[in-house]
N, C-alpha and C positions, 0 to 999 in steps of 0.2 A: 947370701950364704945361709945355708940351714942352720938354726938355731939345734943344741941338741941337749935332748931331753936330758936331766942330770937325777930326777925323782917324778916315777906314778904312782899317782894313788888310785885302789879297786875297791869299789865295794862289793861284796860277795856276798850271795844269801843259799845257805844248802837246807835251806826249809822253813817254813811257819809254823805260830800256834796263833790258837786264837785264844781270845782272853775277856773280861768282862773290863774295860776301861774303872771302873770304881773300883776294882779290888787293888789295884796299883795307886790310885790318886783318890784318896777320900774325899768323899763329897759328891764328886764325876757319878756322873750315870752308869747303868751297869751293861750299856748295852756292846754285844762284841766287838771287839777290834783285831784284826788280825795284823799281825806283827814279825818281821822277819829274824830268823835266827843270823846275824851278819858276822863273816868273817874282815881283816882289812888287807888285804894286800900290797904291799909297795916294792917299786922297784928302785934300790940305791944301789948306783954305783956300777951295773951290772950283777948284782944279786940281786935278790930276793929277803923279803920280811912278811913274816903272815904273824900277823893281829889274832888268836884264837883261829882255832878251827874248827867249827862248827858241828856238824855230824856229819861222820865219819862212815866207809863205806858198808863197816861192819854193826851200826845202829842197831838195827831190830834184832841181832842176837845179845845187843848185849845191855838192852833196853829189858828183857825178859825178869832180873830181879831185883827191878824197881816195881815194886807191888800198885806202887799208883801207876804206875803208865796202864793198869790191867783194871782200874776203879773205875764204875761209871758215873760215881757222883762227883769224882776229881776231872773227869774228863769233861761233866757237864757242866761245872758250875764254876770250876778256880781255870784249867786250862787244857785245851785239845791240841794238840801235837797232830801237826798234816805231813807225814811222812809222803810226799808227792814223788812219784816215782820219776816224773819228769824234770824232777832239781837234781842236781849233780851233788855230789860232794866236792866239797873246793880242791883236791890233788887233782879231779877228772876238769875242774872248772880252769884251773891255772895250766893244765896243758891242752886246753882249747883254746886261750888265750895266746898260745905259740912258745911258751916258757919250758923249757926242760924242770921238771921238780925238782932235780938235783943242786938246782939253782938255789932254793928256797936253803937259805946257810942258818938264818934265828927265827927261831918261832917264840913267841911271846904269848903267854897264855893268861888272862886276866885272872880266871880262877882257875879250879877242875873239875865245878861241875857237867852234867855231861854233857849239855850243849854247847861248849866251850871245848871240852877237850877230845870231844866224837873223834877228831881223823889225827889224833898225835902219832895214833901206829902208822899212817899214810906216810909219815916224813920221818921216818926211823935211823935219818942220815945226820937230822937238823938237828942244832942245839937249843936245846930248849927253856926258856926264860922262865921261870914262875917264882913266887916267894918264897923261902924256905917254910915261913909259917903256916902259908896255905897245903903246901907239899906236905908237913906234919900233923894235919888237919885231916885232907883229904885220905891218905894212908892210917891213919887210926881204926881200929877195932870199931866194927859196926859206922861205919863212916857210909856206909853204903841208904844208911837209911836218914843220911843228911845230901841225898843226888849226886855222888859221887860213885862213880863204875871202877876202878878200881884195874879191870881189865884193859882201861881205854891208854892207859899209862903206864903198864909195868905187866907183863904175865910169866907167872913160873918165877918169880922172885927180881927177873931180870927187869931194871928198870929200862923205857925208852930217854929218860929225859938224862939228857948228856952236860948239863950244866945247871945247878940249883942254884940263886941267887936268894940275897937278902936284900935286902932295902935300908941301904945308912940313915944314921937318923940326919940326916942334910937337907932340910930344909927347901921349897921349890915352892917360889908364888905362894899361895894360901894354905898349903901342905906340910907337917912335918917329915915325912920322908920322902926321898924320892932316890933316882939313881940314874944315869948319864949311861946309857946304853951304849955309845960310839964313843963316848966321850966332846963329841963336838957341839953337844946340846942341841941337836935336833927329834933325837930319841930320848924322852926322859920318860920312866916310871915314876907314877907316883902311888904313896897308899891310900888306899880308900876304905878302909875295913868299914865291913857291918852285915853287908850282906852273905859274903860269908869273912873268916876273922884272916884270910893273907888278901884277900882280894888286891888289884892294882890297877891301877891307867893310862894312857900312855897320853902325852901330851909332845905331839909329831909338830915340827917348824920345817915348813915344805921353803926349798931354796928363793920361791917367788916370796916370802915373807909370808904367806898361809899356813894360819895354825889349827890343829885341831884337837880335840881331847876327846881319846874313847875310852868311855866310864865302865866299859864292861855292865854288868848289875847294877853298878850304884844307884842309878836311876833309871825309869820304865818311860818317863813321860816327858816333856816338856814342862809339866803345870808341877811335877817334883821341884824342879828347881826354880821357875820363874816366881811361883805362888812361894814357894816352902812349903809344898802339900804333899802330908808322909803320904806312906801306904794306908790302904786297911788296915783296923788292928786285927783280923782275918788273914793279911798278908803280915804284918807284921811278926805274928807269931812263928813266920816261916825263914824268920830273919834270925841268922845266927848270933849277932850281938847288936841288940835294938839301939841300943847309946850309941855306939858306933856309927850306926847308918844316919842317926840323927845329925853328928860333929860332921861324918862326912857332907850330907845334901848341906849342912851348913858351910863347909868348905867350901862346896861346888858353886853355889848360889854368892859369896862373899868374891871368887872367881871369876863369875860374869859379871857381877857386877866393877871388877875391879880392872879385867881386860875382856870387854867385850866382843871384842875382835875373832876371840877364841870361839873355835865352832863346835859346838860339844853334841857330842854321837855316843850314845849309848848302842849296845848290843843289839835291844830291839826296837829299835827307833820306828814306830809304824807312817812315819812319814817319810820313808824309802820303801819300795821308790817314789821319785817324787820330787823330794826336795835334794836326793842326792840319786843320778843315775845309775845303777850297777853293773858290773863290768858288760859287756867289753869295755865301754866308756870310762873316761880315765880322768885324773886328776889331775896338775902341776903346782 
């Protein structure tokens, strides 16, 4: 009898940057590493769940006033964005995958910077998950000149995001907040503030007992949390609340150490692909 599938997991990449490994893991060499922008897709139930969306179809216009994407010493030395015209955006990726997008019911957004929330306007149907705090962050006066687009999530007043959540203070594993997304505790948020002040995580319990936590930002590398090795104080500077990101990589780090089991995937984990293969290829 066919076994039937009840949860996939996708890993999705709609682009790279490249980066200097030391400016993320101090001490590390500075030589480049290129590193994918990842979206998560899963499939529960006969829906759809997309983890962050990446960039989005509309990118390069609305990448225009961010004054660093146009820097050549930003470009050369902290980070180069490869807008590869043969990467899809993940709404073109999840319907080559055979999925209808109308499918796609929660999108869950770590942050709103804009490699994160590049293709919100692609799923203008979906409800969409993010912190309240990050949401009243990202929408502030001049918030534009903390990588937040502004355009990518609301234009003409009219918001895309069809459900603003908070984060109760309830407690989860090593975390003071988090929040039961199904309620069944397979989808749980947690907070991660630092990198920027709503940021959040999702910590997925796949039906085979496979867990995993995607930290969005919170960390770049592996050697963040095995070592407890901050950033640059170069990249730190670029961190919206330094204390923050500190308590957090100490959460995350106090986490594996405490359920190792857990597989933890940052946003641009440069060892994908690789150590995890992206879509078509799938999870259970």
């Amino acid at each position: 009898m066919r076994r039937e599938v009840v949860m996939k997991l996708f890993f999705l990449s709609s682009g790279y940057a490249t980066v200097p490994k030391g400016l993320f893991v101090r001490g590390e060499h500075w030589k480049k590493v290129r590193f994918p922008i990842l979206s998560i897709l899963i499939e529960r139930k006969g829906d759809l769940v997309l983890f962050d969306t990446g960039l989005g179809e509309r990118i390069n216009e609305e990448m225009r006033p961010l004054k660093y994407r146009h820097n050549w010493l930003f470009n050369k030395l902290i980070m180069k964005i490869d807008f590869d015209p043969d990467v899809d955006p993940v709404v073109k990726q999840i319907k080559a995958l055979g999925y209808d997008t109308m499918s796609v019911k929660h999108v869950i957004i770590s942050h709103l910077h804009w490699d994160h929330a590049g293709g919100m306007l692609d799923f203008p149907h979906a409800e969409f998950i993010v912190s309240r705090k990050e949401f009243e962050t990202a929408t502030a006066e001049k918030s534009h000149k903390r990588a937040y687009i502004r355009e990518q999530f609301g234009r003409d007043g009219v918001l895309t995001i069809k459900q603003i959540t908070t984060i109760p203070g309830k407690g989860f594993l090593t975390f003071l907040d988090s929040f039961d997304v199904f309620g069944d505790g397979s989808f749980v948020l947690v907070d991660l503030p630092g990198h920027t002040e709503g940021l959040m995580g999702l910590i997925l319990t796949m039906p085979s007992g496979r867990r995993f936590l995607f930290g969005g930002d919170s960390f770049y590398f592996p050697e963040n949390l095995e070592k407890l090795a901050p950033k640059s104080r170069l990249m730190k500077t670029l961190v919206h609340e330094k204390d923050e990101a500190d308590r957090t990589i100490a959460a995350l780090y106090k986490l594996a150490a405490m359920e190792p089991s857990i597989e933890m995937v940052c946003s641009h984990d440069h060892r994908i692909p690789g150590r995890y293969n992206l879509a078509p290829y799938y999870y259970e």
